[in-house]
C-alpha positions as CSV (number, residue, x, y, z in Angstrom):
1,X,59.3,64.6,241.2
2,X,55.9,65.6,239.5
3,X,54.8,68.9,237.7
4,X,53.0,71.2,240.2
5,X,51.6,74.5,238.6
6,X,49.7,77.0,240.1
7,X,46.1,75.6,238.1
8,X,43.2,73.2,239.4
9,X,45.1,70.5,241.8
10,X,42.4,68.0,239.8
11,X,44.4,68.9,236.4
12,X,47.8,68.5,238.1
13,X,46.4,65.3,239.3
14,X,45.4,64.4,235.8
15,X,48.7,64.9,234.3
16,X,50.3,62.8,237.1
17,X,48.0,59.6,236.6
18,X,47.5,60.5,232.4
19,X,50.3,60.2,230.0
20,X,48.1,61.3,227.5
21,X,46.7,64.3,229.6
22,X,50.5,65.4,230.1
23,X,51.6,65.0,226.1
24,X,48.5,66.9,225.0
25,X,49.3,69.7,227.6
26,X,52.6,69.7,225.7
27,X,51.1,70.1,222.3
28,X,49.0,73.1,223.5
29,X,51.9,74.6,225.4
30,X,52.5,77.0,222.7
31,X,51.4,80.8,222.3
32,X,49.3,80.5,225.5
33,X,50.4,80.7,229.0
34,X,52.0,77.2,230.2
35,X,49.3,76.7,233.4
36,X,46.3,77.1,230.1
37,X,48.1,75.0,227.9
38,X,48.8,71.9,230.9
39,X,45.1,72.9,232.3
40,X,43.1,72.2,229.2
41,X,43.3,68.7,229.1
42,X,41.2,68.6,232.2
43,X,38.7,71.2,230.9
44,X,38.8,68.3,228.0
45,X,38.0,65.3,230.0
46,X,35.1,67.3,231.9
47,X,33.2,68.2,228.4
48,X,33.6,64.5,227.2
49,X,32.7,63.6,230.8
50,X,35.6,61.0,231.0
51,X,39.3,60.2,230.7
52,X,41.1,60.8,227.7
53,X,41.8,58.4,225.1
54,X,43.9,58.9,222.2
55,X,41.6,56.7,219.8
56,X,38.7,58.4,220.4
57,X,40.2,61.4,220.0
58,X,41.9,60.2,216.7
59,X,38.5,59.4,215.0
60,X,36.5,62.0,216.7
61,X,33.9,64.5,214.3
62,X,36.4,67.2,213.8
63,X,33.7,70.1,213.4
64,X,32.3,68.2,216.7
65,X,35.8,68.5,218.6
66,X,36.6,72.1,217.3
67,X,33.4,72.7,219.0
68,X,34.4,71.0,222.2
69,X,37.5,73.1,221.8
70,X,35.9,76.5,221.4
71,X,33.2,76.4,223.7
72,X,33.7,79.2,226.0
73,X,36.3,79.7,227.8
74,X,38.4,77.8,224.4
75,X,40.5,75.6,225.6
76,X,43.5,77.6,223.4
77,X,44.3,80.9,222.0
78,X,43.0,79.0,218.0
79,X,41.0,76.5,219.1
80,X,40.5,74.7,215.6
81,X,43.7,74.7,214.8
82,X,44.7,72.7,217.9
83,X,42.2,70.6,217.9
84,X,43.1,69.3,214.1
85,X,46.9,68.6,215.7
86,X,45.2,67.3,218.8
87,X,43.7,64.9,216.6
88,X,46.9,64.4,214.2
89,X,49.3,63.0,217.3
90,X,46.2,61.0,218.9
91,X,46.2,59.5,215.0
92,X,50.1,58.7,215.5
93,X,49.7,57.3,218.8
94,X,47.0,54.9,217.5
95,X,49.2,54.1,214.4
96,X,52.4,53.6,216.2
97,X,51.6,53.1,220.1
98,X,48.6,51.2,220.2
99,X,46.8,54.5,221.3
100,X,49.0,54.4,224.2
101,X,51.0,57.5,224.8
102,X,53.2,56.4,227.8
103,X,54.7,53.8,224.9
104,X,56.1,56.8,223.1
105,X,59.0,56.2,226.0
106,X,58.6,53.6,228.0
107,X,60.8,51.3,226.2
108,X,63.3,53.5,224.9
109,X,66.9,52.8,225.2
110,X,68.6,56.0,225.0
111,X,68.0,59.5,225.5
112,X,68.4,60.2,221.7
113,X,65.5,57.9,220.5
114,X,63.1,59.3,223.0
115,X,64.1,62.6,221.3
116,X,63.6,61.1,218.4
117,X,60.4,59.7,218.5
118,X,59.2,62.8,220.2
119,X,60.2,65.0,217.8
120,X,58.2,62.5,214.9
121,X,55.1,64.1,216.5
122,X,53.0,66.4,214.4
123,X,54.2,70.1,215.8
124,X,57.2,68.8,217.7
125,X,60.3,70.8,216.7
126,X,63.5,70.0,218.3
127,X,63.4,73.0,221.0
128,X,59.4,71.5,222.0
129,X,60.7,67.9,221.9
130,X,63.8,68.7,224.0
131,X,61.4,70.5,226.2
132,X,59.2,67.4,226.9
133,X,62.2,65.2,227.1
134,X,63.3,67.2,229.8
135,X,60.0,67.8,231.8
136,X,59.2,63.4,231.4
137,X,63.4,63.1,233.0
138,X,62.8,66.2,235.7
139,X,59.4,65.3,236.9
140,X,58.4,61.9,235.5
141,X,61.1,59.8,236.0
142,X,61.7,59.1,232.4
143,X,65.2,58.5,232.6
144,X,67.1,56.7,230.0
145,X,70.5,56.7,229.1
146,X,71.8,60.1,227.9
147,X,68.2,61.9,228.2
148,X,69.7,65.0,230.0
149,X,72.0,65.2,226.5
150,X,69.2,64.6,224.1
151,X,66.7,67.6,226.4
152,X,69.9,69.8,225.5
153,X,69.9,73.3,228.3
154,X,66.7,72.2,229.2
155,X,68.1,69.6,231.2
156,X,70.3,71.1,232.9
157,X,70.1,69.9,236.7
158,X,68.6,73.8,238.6
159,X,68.0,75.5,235.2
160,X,64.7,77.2,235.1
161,X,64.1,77.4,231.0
162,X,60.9,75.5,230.7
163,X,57.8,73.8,232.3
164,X,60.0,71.1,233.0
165,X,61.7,73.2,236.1
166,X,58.2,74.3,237.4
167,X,57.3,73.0,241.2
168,X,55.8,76.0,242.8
169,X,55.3,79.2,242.3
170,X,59.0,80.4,243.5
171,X,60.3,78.0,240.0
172,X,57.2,79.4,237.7
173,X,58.2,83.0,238.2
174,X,62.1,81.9,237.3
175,X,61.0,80.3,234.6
176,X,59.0,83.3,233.7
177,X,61.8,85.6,234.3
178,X,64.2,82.8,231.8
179,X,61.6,83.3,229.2
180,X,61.1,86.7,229.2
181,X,65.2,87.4,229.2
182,X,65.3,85.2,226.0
183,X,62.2,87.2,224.0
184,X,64.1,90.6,224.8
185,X,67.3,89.0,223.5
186,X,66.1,88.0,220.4
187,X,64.1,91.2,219.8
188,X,67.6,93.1,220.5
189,X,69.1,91.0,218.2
190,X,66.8,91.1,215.3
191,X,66.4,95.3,215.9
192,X,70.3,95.2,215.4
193,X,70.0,93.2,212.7
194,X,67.6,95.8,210.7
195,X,70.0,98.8,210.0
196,X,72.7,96.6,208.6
197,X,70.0,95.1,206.0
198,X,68.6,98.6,205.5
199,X,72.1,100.0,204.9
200,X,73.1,96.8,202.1
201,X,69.4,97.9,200.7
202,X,70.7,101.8,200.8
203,X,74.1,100.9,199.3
204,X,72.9,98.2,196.6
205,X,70.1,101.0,195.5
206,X,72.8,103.9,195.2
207,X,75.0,101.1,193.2
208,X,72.2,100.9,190.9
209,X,72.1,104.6,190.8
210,X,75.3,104.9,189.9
211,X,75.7,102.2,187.0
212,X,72.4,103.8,185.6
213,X,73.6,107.3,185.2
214,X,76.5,106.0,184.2
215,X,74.9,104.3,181.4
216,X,72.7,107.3,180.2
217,X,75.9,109.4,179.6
218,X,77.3,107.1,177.8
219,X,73.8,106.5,175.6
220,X,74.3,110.1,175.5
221,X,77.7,110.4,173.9
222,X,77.0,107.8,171.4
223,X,73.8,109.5,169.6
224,X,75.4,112.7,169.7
225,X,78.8,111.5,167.9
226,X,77.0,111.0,164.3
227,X,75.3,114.6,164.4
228,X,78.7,116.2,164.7
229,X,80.2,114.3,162.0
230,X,77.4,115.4,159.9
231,X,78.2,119.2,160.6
232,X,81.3,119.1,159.7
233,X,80.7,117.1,156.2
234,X,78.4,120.0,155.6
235,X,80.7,122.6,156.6
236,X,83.2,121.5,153.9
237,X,81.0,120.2,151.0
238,X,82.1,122.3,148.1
239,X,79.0,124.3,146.0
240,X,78.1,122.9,142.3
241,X,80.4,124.5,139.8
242,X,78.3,126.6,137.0
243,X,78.1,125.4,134.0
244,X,79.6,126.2,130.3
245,X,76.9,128.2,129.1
246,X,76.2,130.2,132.4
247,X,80.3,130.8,132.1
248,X,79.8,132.5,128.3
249,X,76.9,134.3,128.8
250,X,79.1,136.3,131.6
């Protein structure tokens, strides 16, 4: 039961023997291919030229370890913005674990606190910490009570959602395949979702239309009301009667 992907068999090696190697592989495991993300922590160890630990890491130079990070080929797709939370979970392993990142769930109890403690990881949300909850049950043996519940779908005995269901190359190109499925879906759904929004935007704008006109004729017919009451006064105002004398001298 242990994470094969199709990179350097010294990385894989590295995430067997190095819980820290495997949880950093997990933090990079976003917006980059899975076998760069679980790779890099190898790459890592060869520019520090020896094994990972989270307390050096923690207090590390962070322009120094950006550096580390970008030097070519970068270890990710931003390389100083995952070294910062590189350095930000080593900092919680230190403060919480004693710097040791197998204690993050080796004395857990239930399925539900090992979710939880993941997820209390800087850049864990709950579908990345079901994820490693899963891949530490599938291929690690991490196994406490209720893990498969807490890891949600992913751990779902012969699914193929995540890295957690990769050991060869038959389960990476299922996996692949899951993950692929699930982008097009929610594209579908958020294309549908458009021309309903656009249509409330059309009807709330002709609304406006309407109450606006609406209002102009109504401006309208109350300036124009006095004016006609005016024409009509001077329609029927009478002329100045002539006076005595004018009336004798005729």
């Amino acid at each position: 039961m242990t994470l094969v992907l199709p990179i350097d068999p010294e990385a894989n090696r590295l995430l067997e023997r190095s819980p820290l190697a495997l949880l950093l592989g997990m933090v990079l495991d976003q917006q980059v291919p899975m076998e760069k993300a679980f790779s890099s922590p190898y790459v890592l160890t060869q520019r520090l030229g020896h094994e990972l630990e989270a307390a050096e890491l923690a207090g590390y130079d962070p322009e120094a370890l950006v550096a580390l990070f970008a030097q070519p080929p970068a270890l990710h797709r931003f390389p100083k913005a995952m070294a910062a939370r590189v350095q930000e979970v080593c900092q919680v392993l230190v403060d919480r674990y004693d710097g040791d990142a197998a204690l993050l769930w080796s004395d857990v109890t239930d399925g539900p606190q090992l979710l939880r403690r993941v997820s209390e990881l800087p850049g864990f949300g709950k579908q990345k910490a079901q994820i490693f909850v899963a891949l530490l049950g599938k291929r690690f043996g991490v196994t406490p009570q209720d893990w498969r519940e807490a890891a949600g779908g992913y751990g779902d005995p012969g699914a193929y959602r995540s890295v957690a269901d990769v050991t060869d190359a038959e389960s990476l190109r299922r996996v692949r395949e899951f993950k692929q499925q699930t982008k097009a879906a929610a594209k579908a759904k958020a294309a549908g979702a458009e021309p309903a929004q656009a249509a409330v935007g059309c009807a709330r704008e002709a609304s406006a239309r309407r109450t606006s006109a609406s209002e102009t004729v109504a401006e309208s017919s109350r300036s124009a009301r006095p004016a006609s009451i005016h024409c009509r006064i001077s329609v029927v105002t009478p002329m100045p009667r002539a006076s005595a004398a004018a009336r004798t001298r005729s």
